[in-house]
N, C-alpha and C positions, 0 to 999 in steps of 0.2 A: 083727687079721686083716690078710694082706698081701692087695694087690692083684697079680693079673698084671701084665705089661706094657702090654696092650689095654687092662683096664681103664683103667690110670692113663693111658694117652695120651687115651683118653674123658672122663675127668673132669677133665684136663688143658683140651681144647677146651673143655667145658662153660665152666667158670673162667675163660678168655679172650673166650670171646661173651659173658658175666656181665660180664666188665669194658666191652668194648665197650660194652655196654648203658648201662650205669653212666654211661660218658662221653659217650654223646650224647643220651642222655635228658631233659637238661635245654635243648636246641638247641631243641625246638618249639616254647615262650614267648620266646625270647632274640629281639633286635633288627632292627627290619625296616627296611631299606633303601627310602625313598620319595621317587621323584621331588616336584621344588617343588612350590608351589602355583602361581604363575606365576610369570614372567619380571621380569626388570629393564625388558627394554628396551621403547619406547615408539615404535617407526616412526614417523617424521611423512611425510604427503605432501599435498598441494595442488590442490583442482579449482579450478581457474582463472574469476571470474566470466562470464559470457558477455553477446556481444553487446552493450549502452550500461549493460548494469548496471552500470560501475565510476564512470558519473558521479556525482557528488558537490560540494557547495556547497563553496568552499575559501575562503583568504585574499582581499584588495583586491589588486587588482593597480596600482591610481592609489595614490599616496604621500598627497594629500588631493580632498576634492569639496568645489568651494566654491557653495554657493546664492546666486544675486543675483537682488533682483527687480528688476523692470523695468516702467514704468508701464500698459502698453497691449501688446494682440499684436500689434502693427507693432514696436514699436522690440524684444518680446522676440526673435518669427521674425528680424529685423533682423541683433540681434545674433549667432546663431545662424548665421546664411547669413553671416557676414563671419571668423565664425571667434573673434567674443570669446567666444561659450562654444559648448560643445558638442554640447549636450541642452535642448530646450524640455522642461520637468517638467510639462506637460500636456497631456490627452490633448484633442486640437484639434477641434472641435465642428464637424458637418459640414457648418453655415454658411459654415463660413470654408474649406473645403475651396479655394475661388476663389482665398482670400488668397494660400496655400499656395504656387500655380502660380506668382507672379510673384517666388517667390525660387530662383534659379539652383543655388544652391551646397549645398539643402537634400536630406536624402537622407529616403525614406519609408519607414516601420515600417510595415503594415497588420498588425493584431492581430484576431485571430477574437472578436468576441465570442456571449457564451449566445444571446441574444436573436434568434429566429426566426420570418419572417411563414410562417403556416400559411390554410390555406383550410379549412376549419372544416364540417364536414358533417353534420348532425343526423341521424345514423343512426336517431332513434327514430322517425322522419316516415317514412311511403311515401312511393315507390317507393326514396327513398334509404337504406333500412336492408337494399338489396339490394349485396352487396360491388360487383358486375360492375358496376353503374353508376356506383358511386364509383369505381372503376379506371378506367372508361371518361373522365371528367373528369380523374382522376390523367394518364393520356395523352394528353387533348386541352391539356393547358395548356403553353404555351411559356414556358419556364422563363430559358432562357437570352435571351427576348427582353426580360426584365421586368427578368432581370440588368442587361443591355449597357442598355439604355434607360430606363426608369422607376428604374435604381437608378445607371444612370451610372455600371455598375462597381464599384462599392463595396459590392459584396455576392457572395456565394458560393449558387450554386445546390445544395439539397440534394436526397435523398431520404427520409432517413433522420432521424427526431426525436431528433438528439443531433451537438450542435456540433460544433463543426472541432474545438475546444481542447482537448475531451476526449477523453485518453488510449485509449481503447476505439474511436474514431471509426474505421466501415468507409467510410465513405465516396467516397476517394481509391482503393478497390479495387474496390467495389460499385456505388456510389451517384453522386449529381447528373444524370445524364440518363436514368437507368433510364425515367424518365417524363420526355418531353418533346417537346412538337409534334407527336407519332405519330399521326396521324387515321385510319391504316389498324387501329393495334393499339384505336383508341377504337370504330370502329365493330365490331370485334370483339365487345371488354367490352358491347357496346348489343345485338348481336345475341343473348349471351349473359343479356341482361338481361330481355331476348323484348323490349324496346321497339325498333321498327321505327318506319318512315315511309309509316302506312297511308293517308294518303291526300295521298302527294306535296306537301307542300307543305313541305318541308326541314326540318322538322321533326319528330321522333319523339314517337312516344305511350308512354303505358304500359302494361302487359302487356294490359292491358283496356278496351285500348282508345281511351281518354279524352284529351285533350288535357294536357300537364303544362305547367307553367313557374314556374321559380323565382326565390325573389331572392335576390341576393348584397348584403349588407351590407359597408361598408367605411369606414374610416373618413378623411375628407376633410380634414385637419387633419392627416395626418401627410405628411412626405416621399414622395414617390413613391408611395402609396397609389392617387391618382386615376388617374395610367396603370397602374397593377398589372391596376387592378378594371377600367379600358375594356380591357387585354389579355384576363383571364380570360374576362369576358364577351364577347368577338367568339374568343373558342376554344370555347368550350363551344356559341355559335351555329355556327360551322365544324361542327362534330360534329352536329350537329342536334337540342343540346339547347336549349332557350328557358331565357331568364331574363330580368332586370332588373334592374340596379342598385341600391341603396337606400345615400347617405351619409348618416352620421351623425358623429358627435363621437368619436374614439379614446375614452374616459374610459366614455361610454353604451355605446358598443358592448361593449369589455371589461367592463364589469360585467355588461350582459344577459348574452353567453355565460358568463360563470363562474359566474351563478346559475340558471343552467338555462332561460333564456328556451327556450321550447320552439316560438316564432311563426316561429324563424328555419326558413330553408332552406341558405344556403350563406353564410359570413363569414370575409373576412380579417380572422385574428386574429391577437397577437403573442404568443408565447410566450417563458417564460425556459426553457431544455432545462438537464438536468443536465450539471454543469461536470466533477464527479467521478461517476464509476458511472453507475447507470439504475434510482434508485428511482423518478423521477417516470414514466420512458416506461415502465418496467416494471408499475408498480401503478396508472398513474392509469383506467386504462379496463376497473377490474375493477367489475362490475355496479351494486355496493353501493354506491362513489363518486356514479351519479348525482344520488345524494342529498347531496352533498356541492360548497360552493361551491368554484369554482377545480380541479375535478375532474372527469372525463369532461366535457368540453367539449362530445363530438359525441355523449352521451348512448347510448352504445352497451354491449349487452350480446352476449359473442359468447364460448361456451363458451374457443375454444382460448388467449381473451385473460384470461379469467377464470381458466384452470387455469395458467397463466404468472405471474400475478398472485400466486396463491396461494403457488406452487413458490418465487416470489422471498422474498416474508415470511418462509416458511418456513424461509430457507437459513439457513446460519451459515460457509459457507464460502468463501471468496471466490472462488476458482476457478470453481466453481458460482456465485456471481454473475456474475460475468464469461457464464458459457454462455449463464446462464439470460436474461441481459438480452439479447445478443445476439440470441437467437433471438427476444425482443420486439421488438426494433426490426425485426428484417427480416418477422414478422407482423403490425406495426401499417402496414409499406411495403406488402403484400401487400392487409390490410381497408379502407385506406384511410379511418377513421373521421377521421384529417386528412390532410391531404395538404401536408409540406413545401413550401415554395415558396424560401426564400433562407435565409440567415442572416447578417447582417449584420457587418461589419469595422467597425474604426476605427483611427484613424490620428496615430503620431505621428514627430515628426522629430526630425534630428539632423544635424551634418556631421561627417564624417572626415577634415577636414582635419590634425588636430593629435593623431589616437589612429589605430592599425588595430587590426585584429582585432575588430569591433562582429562582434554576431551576431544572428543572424535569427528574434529573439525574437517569434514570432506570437501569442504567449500575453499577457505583457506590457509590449508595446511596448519601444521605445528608451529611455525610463526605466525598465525595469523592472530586477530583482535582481542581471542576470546579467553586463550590463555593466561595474560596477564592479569586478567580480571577473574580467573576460575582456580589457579591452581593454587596450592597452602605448600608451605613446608613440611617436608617431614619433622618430625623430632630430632632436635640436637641439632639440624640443620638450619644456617643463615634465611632469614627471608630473602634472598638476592636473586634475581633469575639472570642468570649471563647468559651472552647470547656470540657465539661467535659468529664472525664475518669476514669474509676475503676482501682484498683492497679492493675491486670493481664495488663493492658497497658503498665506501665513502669515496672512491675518485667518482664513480657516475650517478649515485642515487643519493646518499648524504651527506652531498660534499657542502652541505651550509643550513643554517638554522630558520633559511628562506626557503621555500619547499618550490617558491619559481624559476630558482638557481639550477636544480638538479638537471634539467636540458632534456629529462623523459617527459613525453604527453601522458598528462593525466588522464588515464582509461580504467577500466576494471583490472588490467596485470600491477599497474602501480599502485594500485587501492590495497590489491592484496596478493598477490599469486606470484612475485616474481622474487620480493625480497620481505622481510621485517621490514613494516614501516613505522617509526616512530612517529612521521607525523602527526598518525592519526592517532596518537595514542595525548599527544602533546595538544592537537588542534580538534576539537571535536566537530563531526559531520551533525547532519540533518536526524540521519536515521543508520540501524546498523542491520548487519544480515544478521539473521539468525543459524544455528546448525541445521537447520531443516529448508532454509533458505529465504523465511518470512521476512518483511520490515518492521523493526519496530524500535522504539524511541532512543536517542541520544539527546543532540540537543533541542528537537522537535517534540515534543508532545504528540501532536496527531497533524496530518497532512490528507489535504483532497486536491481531484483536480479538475480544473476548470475548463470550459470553453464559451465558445459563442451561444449566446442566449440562455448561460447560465450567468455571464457578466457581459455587459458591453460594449466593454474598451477593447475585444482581441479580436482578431478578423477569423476569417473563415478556415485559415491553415494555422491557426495558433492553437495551441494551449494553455495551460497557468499552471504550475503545482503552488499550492499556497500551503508555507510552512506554521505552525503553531509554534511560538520559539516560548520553551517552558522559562513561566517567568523567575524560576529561581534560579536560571543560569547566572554565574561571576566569571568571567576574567581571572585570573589567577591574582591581578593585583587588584581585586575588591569589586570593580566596575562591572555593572550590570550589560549582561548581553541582550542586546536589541535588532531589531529587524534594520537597521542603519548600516549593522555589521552585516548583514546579509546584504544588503544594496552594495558594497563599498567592494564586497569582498567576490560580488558575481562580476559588478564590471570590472574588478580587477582580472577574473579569469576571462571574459569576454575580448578585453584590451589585446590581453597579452597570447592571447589564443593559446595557452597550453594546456588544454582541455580536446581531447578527440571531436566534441559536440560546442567548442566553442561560436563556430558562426553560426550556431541554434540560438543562442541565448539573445532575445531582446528584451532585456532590463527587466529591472524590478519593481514592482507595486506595493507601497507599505502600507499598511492599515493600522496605525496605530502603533503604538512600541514592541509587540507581539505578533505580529501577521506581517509574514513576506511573503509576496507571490511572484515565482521566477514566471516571467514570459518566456514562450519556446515557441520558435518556429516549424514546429513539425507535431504531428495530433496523434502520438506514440502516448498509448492509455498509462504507459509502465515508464514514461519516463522522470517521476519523481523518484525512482532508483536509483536514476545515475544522476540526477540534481543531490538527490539527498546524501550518494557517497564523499559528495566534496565537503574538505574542511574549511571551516567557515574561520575566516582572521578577526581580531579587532581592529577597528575602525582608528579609534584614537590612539594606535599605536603605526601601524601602518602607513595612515593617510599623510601624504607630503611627500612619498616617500618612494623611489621606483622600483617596482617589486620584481624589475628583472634583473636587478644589478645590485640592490641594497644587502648590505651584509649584517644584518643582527647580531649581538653579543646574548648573551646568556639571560642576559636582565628583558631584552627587549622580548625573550621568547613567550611572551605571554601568550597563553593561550585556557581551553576551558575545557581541555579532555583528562579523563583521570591520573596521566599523572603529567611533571612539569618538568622542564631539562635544569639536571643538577649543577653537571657541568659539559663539555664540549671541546676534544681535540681535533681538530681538521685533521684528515687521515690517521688517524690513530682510534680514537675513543671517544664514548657516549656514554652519557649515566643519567638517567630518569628516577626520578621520586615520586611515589603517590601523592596525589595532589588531595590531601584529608578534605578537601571543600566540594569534592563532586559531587554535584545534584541530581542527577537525575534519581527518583522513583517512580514505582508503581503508581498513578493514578485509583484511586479504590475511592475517592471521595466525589458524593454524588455532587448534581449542580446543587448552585442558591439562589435562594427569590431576593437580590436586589433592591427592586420597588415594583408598587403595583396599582393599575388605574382603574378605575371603569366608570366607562362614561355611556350614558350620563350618572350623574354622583350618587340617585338615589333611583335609580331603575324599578321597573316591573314586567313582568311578563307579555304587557302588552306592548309592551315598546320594543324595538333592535339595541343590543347592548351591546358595545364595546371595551374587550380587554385587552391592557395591554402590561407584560409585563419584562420588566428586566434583569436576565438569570445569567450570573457568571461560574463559570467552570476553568479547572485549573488547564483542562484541556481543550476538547472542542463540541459543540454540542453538536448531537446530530440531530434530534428532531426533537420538541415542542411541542406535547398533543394538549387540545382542547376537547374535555370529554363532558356532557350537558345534559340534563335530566330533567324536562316536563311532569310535572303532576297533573295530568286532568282528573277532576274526580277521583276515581279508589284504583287509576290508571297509569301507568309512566312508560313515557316516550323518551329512551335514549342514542344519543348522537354523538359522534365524535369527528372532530377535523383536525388537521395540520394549523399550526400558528405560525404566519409567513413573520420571519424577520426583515424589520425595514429600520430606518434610521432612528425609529424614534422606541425601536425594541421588539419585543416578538408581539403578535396583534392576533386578533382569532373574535367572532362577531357568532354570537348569538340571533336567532331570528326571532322576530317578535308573534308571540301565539298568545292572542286573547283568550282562548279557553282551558290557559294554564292559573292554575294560584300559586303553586310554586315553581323554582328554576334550581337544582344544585347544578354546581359544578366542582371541575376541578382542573387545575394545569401544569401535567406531568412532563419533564426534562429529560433526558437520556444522553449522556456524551457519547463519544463515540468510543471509548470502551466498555459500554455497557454499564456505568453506573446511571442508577435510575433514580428520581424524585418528584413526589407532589410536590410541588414548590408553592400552592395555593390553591384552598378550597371554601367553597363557601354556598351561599343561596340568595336571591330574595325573592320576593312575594306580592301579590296582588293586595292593595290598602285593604284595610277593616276596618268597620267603626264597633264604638263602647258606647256605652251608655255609663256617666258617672255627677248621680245628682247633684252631688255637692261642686262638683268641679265646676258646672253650668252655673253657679250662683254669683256672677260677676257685677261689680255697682249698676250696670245697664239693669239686668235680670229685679237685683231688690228694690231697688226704686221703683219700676214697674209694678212688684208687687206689692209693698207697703201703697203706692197710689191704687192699685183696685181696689185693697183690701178696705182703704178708707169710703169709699165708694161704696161697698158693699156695707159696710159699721152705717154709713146715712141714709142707706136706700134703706133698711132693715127698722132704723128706728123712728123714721121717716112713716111708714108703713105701720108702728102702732099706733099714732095718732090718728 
């Protein structure tokens, strides 16, 4: 049968859409074009520390410190004021405060110390468990007269139950005369107390009437005491409250008020205030305490001081400590159950004839840490800093190159406040104080602290401080310091308990050759202060060794503080060298991206994606953010999370949105001194197809169409016959 013409040009077409067909048929499984998974490149950029955060403990700046004793405080001060050394390495007793005056050439350190006289108030007695009348006494006392006079200047008027020295102190902004000599704001607090002066005779009654009068205890036997207490009591008579005197012995008095003597009325007492933080002003006057000796003093229960009390224990985070104790000390200024009155200085010297640059160390004195490392020589003058000392230096504190020998408990006076300590100049701590009284790095890098359900090995009354041990510490003979030396060197102080806070300590937790974390039996937010003041020994020098009895030579004194001991006469003489290998610096380098995953390997928008990546820092990181960016349409949705660190690195999970076609992200690093990094940024994308003729021409495809095409050559000539 022939075909028309129409026809065949019909079946013609037919045959060519067959073939089209044929050849792009196989195009909708073929290859899809997909943007990366992310980027190469890694942005770095830099937040700058702020404000005194970049101070830090660094190398010696003297070439050597030579220690000479000297027989008696005449010929040491002597020496001192003439210029043959340059630091008396003791903190000068304020007997001798007289001696002091008659040397010309001597210049004065006064350093704050903890130790505070308070006036002491038995809240649990009537009328005084009324606030207004202990406010009303808070304002009649002349504070500044007990200063300049009964303390002859050598004390600091407070308000506020927490030292000069400590870091936290409002003091200098709030506090010292908030109450003082005010007899108009005292009759106030009297009016508001309803105690008046019903029947003229210059003295007030109480509410009911009855005639009141109290006694103040005080103790007669200490400095300045007996004018403090004829001050208080001819202010509190000004006011028209009655009282009496009663002395007794410092020793008696301090024990009745700390065991609850409850016969008192009013008593200067001395308190030690917290040096770091505000566990003591914070917790000690919660209810339950009264039962407790050395605790609520003025026996006071007052709801707002109880739920402050409780809020502190509570906490686990410092910042929140920090509020939370603040807001205690300006409510215990406010209830009055004590009533600051000084807090005591002490005082040591030094001349600047032959160094400048000393600094105004009010923490610990002109022998304290900071000088060795701050002062230069003048011109023409030795780099040598000598340091005179009396024989009690080397018979009771460095009488051996073992620091366990010395037979003093290691607290805050043997850290720094009582003599020159070489140790610490020879052994480096965790962390050092600062002039203003911050933490901040020696051999530690950065430190946090831990508790229950932030880790799960510590129980419900522990805490952790976990140290960063900067990994460029050496031993002075080469050996790398490691968190082993912390394990070795806290049970050594736990053992041998010469530590004030030694039956605190259970053990240590190492994480690696860098990460030690002290366990502590008590949930004191501030107490990587006094973990961080101790100096840390080498392990492989020490260990075998009994660190109560062992006596080290010159050679064994390795240690990894700025500087090293030269040489060492037992009651005679010391002589320290800068040790040119001190490590510690500034931190200013941001973190680094490690390595980096995401799973799955070739993701899209529709699915949930997982990053995971591993970022090291020379310090410590503090947070990981995952920041993520949706494109819908001509639209963008962005998001940001925390990336939790787990064993296998920091992780952070994208959620899967079908009506995205793109996804960027990015994941920024922060240590914990504020240096910052993109450590990785990138995108990907929902598949596209192309269309690319030539590419779909595979043996399957031409064969196909060399056989139509023949098919169509026979139908065609088939069709002219």
């Amino acid at each position: 049968m022939q075909l028309g013409a129409g026809a065949r040009m019909e079946s013609l077409r037919f045959i060519v859409i067959a073939f089209m067909i044929a050849i792009l048929l196989p195009q909708a499984s073929c290859q899809v074009m997909q943007a990366p998974a992310f980027s190469g490149q890694c942005p770095i950029h830099m937040i700058a520390s702020q404000g005194e955060s970049e101070s830090i403990y660094h190398g010696g700046t003297v070439d050597r410190i030579i220690v000479t004793q000297y027989l008696n405080l005449t010929s040491a001060l002597a020496a001192v004021d003439t210029g043959e050394a340059d630091v008396f390495g003791h903190r000068i007793n304020a007997t001798d405060y007289g001696i002091v005056g008659s040397y010309s050439s001597l210049r004065l350190q006064w350093a704050y110390d903890i130790l505070g006289c308070m006036l002491v108030i038995n809240s649990r007695m009537a009328p005084l468990n009324d606030s207004h009348l202990r406010r009303a006494m808070a304002f009649a006392a002349n504070k500044t007269w007990i200063t300049s006079t009964a303390m002859h200047g050598e004390a600091d008027p407070i308000d506020f139950a927490l030292p000069l020295c400590n870091e936290f102190s409002i003091e200098k902004n709030e506090g010292g005369l908030f109450y003082d000599a005010n007899l108009g704001s005292a009759m106030n607090e009297l009016a508001m107390a309803g105690m008046l002066d019903v029947d003229n005779d210059s003295l007030v009654e109480a509410p009911n009437g009855t005639e009141i009068s109290f006694t103040l205890w005080y103790p007669n036997d200490t400095e300045g005491m007996n004018e403090t207490a004829a001050i208080i009591s001819a202010n509190l008579l000004s006011s028209g409250i009655n009282n009496t005197i009663v002395p007794m012995e410092y020793a008696v008095l301090q024990d009745r008020i700390q065991t609850h003597n409850e016969s008192f009325s009013l008593a200067l007492y001395h308190q030690t205030m917290d040096e770091y933080g505000f566990e003591w002003i914070a917790t000690t006057f919660l209810s339950s305490m009264r039962e407790v000796d050395g605790e609520n003093v003025a026996n006071i229960d007052d709801s707002r001081l109880n739920q402050l009390a409780w809020e502190y224990m509570d906490n686990i985070l410092l910042d929140q400590a920090r509020a939370i104790g603040l807001e205690a000390v300006r409510v215990v200024r406010d209830l009055c159950p004590i009533i600051p009155l000084f807090a005591y200085r002490w005082l040591s010297v030094y001349n600047d004839a032959r160094f400048q640059g000393w600094v105004n160390d009010s923490l610990a004195g002109a022998f304290g840490p900071w000088n060795p490392v701050s002062i230069t020589a003048r011109t023409g003058m030795p780099n040598e800093m000598r340091i005179a000392v009396l024989p009690a230096f080397f018979d009771s504190f460095f009488c051996s190159l073992n620091l366990f020998r010395t037979g003093i408990v290691i607290n805050s006076d043997w850290i720094s406040k009582r003599f020159f300590n070489p140790y610490l100049l020879v052994y480096d701590s965790s962390l050092e104080t600062t002039l203003d009284g911050r933490a901040v790095p020696r051999l530690a890098t950065s430190w946090e602290m831990l508790y229950l359900g932030l880790v799960p090995d510590l129980n419900a009354s522990q805490c952790r401080t976990q140290f960063y041990i900067d990994p460029n510490a050496l031993w002075t003979d080469g050996v790398a310091v490691d968190a082993q030396d912390y394990r070795f060197t806290l049970e050594c102080y736990a053992n041998s308990s010469v530590t004030a806070y030694s039956n605190l300590l259970a053990g240590v937790k190492t994480l690696g050759d860098y990460v030690a974390g002290i366990n502590y039996d008590d949930l004191d937010m501030f107490s990587f202060r006094l973990l961080g003041a101790l100096p840390i020994l080498p392990r492989h020098v020490w260990e075998g060794k009994n660190p109560l009895n062992w006596e080290p030579n010159v050679q064994d004194a390795i240690g990894s503080g700025p500087f090293k001991v030269l040489s060492f006469e037992p009651n005679s003489s010391l002589v320290l060298t800068t040790n040119s290998e001190y490590y510690p610096v500034l931190d200013t380098e941001a973190p680094k991206l490690k390595s980096f995953y995401v799973i799955p390997g070739s993701p899209t928008p529709a699915e949930t994606v997982v990053l995971r990546a591993y970022i090291e820092d020379r310090s410590r990181i503090r947070n990981v953010m995952l920041h993520y960016t949706y494109r819908v349409g001509s639209a963008n949705f962005s998001y940001s999370s925390e990336m939790e660190l787990g064993a296998l690195g920091y992780q952070g999970t994208i959620p899967a949105r079908v009506t995205a076609t793109t996804v960027n992200f990015e994941i920024n690093a922060t240590d914990i001194w504020g240096n910052s990094a993109i450590v990785v940024s990138g995108y990907y994308s929902r598949p596209t197809t192309t269309i690319n003729f030539w590419q779909t021409l595979t043996p399957y495809v031409i064969v196909t169409a060399v056989a139509l095409a023949s098919v169509i050559l026979a139908f065609i000539l088939k069709s002219r016959k």
